[in-house]
FINU-333662 format. One record per residue: residue number from 1; residue in one letter; z, x, y of N, C-alpha, C in turn. Coordinates in Angstrom, 1 decimal. Example, Ala and Ser with C-alpha at 12.3 -4.5 7.8 and 13.67 -1.06 7.14 Angstrom:
- k, r, n.c3, n.c1, n.c2, ca.c3, ca.c1, ca.c2, c.c3, c.c1, c.c2
- 1, A, 7.8, 13.2, -5.7, 7.8, 12.3, -4.5, 7.8, 13.2, -3.3;
- 2, S, 7.1, 12.8, -2.2, 7.1, 13.7, -1.1, 7.9, 12.9, 0.0;
END
This chain:
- k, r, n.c3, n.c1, n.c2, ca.c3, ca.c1, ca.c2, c.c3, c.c1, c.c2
- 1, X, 129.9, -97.5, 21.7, 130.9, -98.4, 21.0, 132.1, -98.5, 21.9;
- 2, X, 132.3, -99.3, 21.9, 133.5, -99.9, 23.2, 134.8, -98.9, 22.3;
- 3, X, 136.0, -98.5, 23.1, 137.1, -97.7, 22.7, 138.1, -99.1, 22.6;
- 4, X, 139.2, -98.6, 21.5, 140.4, -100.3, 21.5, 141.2, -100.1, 22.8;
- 5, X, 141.1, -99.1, 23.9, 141.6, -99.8, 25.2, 140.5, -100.6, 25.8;
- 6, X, 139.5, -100.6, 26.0, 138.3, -101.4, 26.4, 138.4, -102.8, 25.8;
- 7, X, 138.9, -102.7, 24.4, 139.3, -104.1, 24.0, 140.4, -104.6, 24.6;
- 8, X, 141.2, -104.0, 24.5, 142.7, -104.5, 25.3, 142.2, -105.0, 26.6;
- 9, X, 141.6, -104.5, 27.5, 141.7, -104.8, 28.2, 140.5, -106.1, 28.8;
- 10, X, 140.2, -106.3, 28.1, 138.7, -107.1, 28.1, 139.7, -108.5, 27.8;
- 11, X, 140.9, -108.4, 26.3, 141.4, -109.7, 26.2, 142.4, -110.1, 27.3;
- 12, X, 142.7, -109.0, 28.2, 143.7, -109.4, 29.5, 143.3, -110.4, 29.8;
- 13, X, 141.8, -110.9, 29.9, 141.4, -112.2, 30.8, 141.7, -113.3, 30.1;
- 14, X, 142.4, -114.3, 30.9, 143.0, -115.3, 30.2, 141.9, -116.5, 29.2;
- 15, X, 140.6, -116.3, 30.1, 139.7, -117.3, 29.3, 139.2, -116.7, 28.0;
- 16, X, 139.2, -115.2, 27.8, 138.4, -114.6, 26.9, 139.6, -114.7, 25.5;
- 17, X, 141.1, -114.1, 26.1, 142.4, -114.2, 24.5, 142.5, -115.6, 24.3;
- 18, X, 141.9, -116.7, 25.2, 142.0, -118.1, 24.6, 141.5, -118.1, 24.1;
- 19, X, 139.8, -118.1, 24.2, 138.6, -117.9, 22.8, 138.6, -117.4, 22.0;
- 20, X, 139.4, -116.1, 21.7, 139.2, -114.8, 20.7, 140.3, -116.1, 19.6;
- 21, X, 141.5, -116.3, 20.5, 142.7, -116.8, 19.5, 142.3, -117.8, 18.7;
- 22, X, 142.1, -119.0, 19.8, 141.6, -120.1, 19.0, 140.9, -120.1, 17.6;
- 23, X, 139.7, -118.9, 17.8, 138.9, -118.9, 16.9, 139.5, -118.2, 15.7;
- 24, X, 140.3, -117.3, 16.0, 141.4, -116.4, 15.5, 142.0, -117.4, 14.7;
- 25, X, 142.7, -118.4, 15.0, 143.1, -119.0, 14.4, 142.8, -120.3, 13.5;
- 26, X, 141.5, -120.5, 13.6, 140.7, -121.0, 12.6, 139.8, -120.7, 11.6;
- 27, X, 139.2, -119.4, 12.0, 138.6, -118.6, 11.0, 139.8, -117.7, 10.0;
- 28, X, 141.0, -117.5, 10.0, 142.2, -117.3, 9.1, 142.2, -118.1, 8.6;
- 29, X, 142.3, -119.7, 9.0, 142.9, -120.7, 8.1, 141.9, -121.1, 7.2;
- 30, X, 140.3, -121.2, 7.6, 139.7, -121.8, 6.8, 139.0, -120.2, 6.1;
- 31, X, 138.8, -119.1, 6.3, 138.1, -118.0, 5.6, 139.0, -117.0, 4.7;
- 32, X, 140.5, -117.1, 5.7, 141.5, -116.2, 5.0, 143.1, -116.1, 5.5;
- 33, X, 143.1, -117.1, 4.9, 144.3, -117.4, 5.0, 145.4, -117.0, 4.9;
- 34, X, 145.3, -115.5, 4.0, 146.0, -114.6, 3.9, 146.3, -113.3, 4.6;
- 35, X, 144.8, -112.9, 5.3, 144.7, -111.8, 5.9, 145.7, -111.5, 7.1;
- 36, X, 145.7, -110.3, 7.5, 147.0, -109.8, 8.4, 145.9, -109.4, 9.6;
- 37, X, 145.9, -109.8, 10.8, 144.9, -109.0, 11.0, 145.6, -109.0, 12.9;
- 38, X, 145.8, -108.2, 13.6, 146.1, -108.0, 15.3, 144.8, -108.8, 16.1;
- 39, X, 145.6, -109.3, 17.2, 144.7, -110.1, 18.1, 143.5, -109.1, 18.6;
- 40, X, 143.7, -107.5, 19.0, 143.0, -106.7, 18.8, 142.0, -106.8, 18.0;
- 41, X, 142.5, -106.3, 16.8, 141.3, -106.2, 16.1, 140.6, -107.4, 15.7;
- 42, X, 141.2, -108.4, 15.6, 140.0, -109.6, 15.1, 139.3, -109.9, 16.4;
- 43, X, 139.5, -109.8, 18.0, 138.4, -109.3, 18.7, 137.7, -108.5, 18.6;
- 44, X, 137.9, -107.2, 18.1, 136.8, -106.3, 17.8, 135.8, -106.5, 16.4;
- 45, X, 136.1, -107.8, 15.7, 136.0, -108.2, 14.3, 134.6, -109.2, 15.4;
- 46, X, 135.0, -110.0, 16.3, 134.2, -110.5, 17.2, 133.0, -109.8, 17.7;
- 47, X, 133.3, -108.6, 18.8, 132.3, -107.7, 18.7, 131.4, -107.5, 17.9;
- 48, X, 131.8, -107.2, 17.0, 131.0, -106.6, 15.8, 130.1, -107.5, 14.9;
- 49, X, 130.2, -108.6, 15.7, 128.9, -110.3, 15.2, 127.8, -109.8, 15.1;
- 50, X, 127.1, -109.7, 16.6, 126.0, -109.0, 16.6, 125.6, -108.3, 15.8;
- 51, X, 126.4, -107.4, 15.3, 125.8, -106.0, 14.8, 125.5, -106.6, 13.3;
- 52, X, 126.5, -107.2, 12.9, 126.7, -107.5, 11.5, 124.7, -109.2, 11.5;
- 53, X, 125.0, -109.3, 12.4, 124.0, -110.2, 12.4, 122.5, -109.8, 12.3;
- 54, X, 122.4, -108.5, 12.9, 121.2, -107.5, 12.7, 120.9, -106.8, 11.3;
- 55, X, 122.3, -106.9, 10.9, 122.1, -106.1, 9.7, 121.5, -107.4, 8.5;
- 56, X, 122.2, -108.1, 9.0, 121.8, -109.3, 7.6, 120.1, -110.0, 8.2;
- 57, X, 119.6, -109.4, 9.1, 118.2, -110.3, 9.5, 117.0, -110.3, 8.2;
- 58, X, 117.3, -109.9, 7.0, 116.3, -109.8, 6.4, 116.9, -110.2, 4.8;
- 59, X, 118.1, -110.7, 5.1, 119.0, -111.2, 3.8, 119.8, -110.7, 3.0;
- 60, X, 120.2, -109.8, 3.8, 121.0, -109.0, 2.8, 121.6, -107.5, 3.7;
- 61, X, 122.3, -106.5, 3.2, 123.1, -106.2, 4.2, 122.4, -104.5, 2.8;
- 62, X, 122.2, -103.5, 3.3, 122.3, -102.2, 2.5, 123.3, -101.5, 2.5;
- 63, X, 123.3, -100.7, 1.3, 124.4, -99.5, 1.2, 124.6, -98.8, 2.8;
- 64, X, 123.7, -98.4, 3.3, 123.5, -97.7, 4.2, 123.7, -98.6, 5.7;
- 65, X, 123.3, -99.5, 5.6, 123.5, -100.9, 6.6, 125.6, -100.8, 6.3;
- 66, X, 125.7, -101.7, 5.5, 127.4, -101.1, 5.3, 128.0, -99.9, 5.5;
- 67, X, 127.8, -98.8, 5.5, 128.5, -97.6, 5.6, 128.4, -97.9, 7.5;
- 68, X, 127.4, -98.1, 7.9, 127.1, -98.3, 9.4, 128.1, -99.2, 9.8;
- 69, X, 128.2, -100.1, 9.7, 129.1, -101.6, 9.8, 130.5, -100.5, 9.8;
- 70, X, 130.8, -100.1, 8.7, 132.3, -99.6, 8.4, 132.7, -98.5, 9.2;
- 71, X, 131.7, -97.7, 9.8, 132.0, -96.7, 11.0, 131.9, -97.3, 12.1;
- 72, X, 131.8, -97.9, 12.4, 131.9, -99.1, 13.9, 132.8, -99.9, 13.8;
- 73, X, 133.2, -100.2, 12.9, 134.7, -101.4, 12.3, 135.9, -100.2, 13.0;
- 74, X, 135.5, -99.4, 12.1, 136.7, -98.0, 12.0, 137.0, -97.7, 13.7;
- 75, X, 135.7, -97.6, 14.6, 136.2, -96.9, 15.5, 136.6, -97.7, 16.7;
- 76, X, 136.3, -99.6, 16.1, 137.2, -100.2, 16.9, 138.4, -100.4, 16.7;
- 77, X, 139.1, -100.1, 15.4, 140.5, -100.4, 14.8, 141.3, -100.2, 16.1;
- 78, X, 142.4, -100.7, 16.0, 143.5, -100.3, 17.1, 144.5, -99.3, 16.5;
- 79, X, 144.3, -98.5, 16.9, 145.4, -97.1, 16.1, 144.4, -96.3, 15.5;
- 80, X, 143.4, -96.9, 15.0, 143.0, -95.9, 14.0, 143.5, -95.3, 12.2;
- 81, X, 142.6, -96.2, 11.8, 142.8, -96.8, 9.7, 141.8, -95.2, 9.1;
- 82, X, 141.4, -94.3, 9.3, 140.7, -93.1, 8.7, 141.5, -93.1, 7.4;
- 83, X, 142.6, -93.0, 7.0, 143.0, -92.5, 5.9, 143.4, -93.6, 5.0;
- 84, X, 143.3, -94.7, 5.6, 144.0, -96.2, 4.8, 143.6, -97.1, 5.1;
- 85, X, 143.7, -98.2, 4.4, 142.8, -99.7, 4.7, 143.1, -100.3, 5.9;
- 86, X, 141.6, -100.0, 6.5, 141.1, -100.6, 8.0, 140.9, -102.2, 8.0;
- 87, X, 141.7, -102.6, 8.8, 141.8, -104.4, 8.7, 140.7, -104.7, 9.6;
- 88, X, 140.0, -103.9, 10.7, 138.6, -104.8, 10.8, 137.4, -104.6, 9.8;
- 89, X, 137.4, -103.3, 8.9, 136.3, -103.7, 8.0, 136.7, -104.2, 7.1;
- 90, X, 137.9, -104.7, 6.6, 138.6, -105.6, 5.9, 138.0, -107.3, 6.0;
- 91, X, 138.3, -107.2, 7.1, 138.6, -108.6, 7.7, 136.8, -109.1, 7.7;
- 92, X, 136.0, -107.8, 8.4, 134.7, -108.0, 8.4, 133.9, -108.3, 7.0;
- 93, X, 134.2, -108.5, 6.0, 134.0, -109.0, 4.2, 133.7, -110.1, 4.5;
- 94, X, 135.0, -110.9, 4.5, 135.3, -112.5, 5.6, 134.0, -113.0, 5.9;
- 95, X, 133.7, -112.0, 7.3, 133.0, -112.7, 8.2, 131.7, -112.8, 7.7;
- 96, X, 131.2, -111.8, 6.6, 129.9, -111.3, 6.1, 129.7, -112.5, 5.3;
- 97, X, 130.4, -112.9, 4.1, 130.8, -113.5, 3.3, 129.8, -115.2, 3.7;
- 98, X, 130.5, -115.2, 4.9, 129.9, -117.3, 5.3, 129.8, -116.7, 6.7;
- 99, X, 128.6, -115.5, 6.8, 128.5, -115.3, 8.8, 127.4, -116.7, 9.4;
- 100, X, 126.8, -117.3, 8.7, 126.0, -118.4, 9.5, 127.1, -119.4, 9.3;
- 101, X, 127.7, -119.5, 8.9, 128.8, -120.6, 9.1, 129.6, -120.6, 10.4;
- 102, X, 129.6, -119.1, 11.0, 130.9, -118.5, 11.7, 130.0, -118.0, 13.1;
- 103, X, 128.8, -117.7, 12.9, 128.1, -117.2, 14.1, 127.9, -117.8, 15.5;
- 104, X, 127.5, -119.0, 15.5, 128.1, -119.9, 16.6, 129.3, -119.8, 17.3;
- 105, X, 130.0, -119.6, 16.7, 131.4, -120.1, 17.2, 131.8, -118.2, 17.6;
- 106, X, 131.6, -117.1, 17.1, 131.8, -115.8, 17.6, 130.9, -115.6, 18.5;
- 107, X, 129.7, -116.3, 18.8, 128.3, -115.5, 19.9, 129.3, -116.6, 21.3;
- 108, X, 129.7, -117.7, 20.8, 130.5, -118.3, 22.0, 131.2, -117.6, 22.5;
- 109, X, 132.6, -116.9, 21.7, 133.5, -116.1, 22.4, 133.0, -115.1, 23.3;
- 110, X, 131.8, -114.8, 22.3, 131.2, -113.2, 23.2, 130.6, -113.6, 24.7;
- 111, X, 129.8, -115.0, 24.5, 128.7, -115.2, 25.7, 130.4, -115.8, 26.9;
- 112, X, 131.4, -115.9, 26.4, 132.5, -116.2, 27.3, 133.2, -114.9, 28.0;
- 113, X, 133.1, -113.5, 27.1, 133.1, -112.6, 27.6, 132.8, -111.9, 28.2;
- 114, X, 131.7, -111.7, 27.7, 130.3, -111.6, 29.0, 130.3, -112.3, 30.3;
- 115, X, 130.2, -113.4, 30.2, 130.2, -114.0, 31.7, 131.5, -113.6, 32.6;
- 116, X, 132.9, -113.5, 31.8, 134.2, -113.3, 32.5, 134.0, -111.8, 32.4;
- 117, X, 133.8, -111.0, 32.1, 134.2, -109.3, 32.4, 132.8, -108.9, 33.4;
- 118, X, 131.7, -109.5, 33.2, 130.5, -108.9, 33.8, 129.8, -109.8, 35.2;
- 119, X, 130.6, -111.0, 35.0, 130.0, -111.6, 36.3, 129.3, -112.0, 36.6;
- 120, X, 128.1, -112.4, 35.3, 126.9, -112.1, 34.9, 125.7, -112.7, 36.1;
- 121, X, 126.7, -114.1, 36.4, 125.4, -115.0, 36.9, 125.3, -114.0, 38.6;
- 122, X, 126.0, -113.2, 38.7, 125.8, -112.7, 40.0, 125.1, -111.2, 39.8;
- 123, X, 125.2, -110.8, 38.8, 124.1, -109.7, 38.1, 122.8, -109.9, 37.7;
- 124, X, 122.5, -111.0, 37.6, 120.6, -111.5, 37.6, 120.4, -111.4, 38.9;
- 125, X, 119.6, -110.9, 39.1, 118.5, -110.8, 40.3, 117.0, -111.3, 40.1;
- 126, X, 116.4, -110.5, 39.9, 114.9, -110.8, 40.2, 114.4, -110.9, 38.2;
- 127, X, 114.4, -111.8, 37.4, 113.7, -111.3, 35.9, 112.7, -111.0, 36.0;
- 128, X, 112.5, -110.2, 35.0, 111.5, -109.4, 34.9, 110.3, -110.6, 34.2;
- 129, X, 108.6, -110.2, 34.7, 107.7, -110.5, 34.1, 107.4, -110.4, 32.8;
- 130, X, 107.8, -111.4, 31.5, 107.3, -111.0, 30.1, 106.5, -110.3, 29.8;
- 131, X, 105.3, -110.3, 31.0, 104.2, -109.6, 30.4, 104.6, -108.2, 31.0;
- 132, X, 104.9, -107.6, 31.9, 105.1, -106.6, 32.5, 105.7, -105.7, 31.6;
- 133, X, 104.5, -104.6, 31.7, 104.9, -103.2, 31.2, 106.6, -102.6, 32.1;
- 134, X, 107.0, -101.9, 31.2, 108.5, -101.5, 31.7, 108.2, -99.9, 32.2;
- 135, X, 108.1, -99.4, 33.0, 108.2, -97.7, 33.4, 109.1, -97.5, 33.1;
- 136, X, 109.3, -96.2, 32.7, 110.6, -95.4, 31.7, 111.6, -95.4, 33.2;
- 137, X, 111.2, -94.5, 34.3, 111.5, -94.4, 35.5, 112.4, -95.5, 36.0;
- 138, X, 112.1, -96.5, 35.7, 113.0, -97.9, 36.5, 114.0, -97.9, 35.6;
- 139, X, 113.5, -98.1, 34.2, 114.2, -98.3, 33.2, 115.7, -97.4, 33.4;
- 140, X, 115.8, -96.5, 33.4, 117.0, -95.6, 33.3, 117.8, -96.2, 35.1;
- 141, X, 116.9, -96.4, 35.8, 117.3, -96.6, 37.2, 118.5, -97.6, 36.9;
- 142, X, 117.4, -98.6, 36.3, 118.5, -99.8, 35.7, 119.6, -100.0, 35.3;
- 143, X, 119.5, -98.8, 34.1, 120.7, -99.0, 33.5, 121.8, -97.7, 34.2;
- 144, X, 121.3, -97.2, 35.2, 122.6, -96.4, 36.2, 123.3, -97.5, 36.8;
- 145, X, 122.3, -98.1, 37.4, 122.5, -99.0, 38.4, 123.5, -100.7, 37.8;
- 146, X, 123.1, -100.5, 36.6, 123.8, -102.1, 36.3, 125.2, -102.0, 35.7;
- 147, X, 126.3, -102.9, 35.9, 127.4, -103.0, 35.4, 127.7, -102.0, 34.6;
- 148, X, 128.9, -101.1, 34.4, 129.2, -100.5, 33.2, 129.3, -101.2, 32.0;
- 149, X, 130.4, -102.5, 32.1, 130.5, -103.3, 31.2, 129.3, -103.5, 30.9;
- 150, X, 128.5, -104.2, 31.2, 127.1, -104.9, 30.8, 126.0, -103.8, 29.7;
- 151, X, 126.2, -102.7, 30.0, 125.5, -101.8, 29.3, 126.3, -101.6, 28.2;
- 152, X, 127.8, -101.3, 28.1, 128.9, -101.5, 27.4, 128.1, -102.2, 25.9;
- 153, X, 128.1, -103.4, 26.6, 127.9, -104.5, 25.9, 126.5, -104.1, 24.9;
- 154, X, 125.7, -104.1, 25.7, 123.9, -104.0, 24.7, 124.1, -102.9, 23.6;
- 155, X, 124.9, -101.6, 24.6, 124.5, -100.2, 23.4, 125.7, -100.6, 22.3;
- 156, X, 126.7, -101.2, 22.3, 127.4, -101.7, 21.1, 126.5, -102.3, 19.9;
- 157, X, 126.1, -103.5, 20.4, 126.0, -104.6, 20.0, 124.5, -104.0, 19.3;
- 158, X, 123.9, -103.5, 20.2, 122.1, -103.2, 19.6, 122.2, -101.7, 19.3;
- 159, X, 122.8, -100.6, 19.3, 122.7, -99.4, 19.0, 123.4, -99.1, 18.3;
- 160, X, 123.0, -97.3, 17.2, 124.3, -97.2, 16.3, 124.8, -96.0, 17.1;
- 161, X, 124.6, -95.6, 18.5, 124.8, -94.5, 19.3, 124.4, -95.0, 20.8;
- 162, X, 125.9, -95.1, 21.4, 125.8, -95.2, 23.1, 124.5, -94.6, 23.7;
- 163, X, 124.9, -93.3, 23.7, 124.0, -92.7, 24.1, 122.5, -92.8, 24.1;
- 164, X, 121.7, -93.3, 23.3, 120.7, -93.3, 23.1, 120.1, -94.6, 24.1;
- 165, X, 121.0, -95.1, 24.6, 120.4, -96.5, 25.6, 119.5, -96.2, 26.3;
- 166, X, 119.3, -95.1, 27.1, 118.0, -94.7, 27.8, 117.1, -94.2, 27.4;
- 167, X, 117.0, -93.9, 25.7, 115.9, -93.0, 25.0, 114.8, -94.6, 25.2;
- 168, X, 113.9, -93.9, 25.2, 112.4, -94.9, 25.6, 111.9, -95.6, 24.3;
- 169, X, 112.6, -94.8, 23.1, 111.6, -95.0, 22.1, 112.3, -95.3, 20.8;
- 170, X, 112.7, -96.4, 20.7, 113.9, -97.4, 20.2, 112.7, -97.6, 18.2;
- 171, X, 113.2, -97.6, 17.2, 112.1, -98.0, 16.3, 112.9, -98.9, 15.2;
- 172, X, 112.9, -100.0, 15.1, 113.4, -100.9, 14.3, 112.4, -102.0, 13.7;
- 173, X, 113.3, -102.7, 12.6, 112.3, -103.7, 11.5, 111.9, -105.1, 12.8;
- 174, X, 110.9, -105.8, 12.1, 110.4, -106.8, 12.8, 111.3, -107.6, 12.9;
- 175, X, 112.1, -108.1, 11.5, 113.1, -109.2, 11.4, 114.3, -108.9, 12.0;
- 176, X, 114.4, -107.7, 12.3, 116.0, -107.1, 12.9, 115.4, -107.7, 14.6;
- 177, X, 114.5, -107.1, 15.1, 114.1, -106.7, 16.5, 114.0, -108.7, 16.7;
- 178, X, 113.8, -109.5, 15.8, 113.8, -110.8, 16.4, 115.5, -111.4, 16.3;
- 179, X, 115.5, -111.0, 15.5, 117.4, -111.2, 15.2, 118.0, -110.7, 16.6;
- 180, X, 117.6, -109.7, 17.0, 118.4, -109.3, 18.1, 118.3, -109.9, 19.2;
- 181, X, 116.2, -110.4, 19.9, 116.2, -110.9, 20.6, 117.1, -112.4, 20.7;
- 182, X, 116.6, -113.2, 19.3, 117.6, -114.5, 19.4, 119.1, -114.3, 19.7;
- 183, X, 119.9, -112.8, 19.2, 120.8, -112.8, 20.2, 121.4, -112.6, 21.3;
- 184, X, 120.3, -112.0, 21.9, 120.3, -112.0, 23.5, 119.9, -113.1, 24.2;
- 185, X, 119.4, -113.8, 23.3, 118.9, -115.2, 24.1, 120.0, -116.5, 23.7;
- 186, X, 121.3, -116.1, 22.6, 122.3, -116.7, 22.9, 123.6, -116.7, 23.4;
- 187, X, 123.6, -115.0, 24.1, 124.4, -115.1, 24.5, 124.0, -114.8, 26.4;
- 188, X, 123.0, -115.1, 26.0, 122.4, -115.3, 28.2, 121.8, -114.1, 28.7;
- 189, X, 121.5, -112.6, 27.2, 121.3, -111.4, 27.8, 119.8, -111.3, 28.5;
- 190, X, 119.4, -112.5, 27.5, 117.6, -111.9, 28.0, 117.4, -112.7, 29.2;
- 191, X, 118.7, -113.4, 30.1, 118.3, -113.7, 31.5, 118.9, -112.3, 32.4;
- 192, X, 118.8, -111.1, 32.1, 119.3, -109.8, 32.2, 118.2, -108.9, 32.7;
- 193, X, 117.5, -108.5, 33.8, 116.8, -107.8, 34.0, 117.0, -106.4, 32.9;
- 194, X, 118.0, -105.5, 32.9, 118.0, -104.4, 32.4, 118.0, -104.8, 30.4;
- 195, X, 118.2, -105.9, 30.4, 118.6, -106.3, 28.7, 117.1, -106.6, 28.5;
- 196, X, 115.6, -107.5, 29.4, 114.6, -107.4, 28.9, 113.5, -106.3, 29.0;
- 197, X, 114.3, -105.1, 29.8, 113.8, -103.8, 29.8, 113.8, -103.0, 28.9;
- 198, X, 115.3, -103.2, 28.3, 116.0, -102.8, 27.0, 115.0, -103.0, 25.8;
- 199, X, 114.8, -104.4, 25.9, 114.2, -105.0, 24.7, 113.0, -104.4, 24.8;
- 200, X, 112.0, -103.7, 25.4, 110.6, -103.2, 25.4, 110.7, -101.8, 25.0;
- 201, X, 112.1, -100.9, 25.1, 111.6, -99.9, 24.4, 111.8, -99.8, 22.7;
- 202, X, 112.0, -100.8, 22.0, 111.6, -100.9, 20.7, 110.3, -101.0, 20.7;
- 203, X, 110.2, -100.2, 19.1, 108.7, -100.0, 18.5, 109.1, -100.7, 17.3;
END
């Protein structure tokens, strides 16, 4: 999970706090127009698309799916909300509330962050063969070897633990595991050697 200086510093780039704001400032006026919320954290409210988009792949969001969501909201907060109301799982109600209305327009900011913090079109090299089996062995090679950011990005977005990006043996629902590929395929990941590597160790 990305840390809120990782955010901070990701909005330094001038094309990425244009995206976050604009959107920032449309999704207030038309979703919540009341809400209080830091340019911070309603990027990390951004982040947190994906995840929230995995969760809802089957229609609906669980007790357990939510408690997930709200430890990941929490440990993007800027400061840190543990003892009082956290304005990104706040704000994340919002986004849950009308997310196919809003999803477009957040996988934009993100596939605009991606491209500006990771450089991306110069990080594809050779794609991988759809059909091609993945060796565990390359696999980890890959993800030593590829961007920090870029890995950054997948174990957020697709894992409920960093760490686990190199475990071989990934096990998720059918409707989640297509949810995710359609997300990688809109925000440019599955033209990612190490992201359609990624995607083969789900079971």
């Amino acid at each position: 999970m990305f840390t809120e200086y990782e955010i901070e510093s990701m909005l330094e780039y001038s094309e990425v706090k244009e995206a976050a704001l604009t959107l920032k400032k449309d999704f207030l006026k038309t979703e919540a127009p009341y809400l209080e919320i830091g340019d911070e954290d309603f990027f990390s409210l951004i982040v947190m698309a994906p995840t929230i988009g995995i969760a809802m792949a089957d229609g609906k969001i669980t007790l357990f799916e939510e408690m997930a969501l709200n430890k990941k909201a929490r440990k993007l907060s800027k400061g840190g909300y543990f003892m009082k109301k956290d304005p990104v799982v706040y704000a994340m109600k919002f986004l849950i509330k009308n997310y196919y209305n809003w999803s477009d327009k957040f996988m934009d900011v993100l596939k605009t962050t991606i491209q500006v913090t990771c450089d991306l079109d110069n990080t594809i090299k050779t794609p991988l063969d759809a059909k091609a089996e993945v060796d565990y062995h390359e696999y980890r090679q890959a993800v030593l070897h590829s961007p920090y950011l870029l890995i950054r990005f997948i174990a957020s977005f697709f894992l409920d633990n960093d760490e686990d990006i190199i475990n071989k043996n990934h096990t998720i629902g059918k409707s989640e595991f297509q949810r995710m590929m359609l997300i990688g395929e809109r925000l440019e990941l599955d033209r990612v050697p190490v992201f359609q590597m990624f995607s083969k160790t789900f079971q």
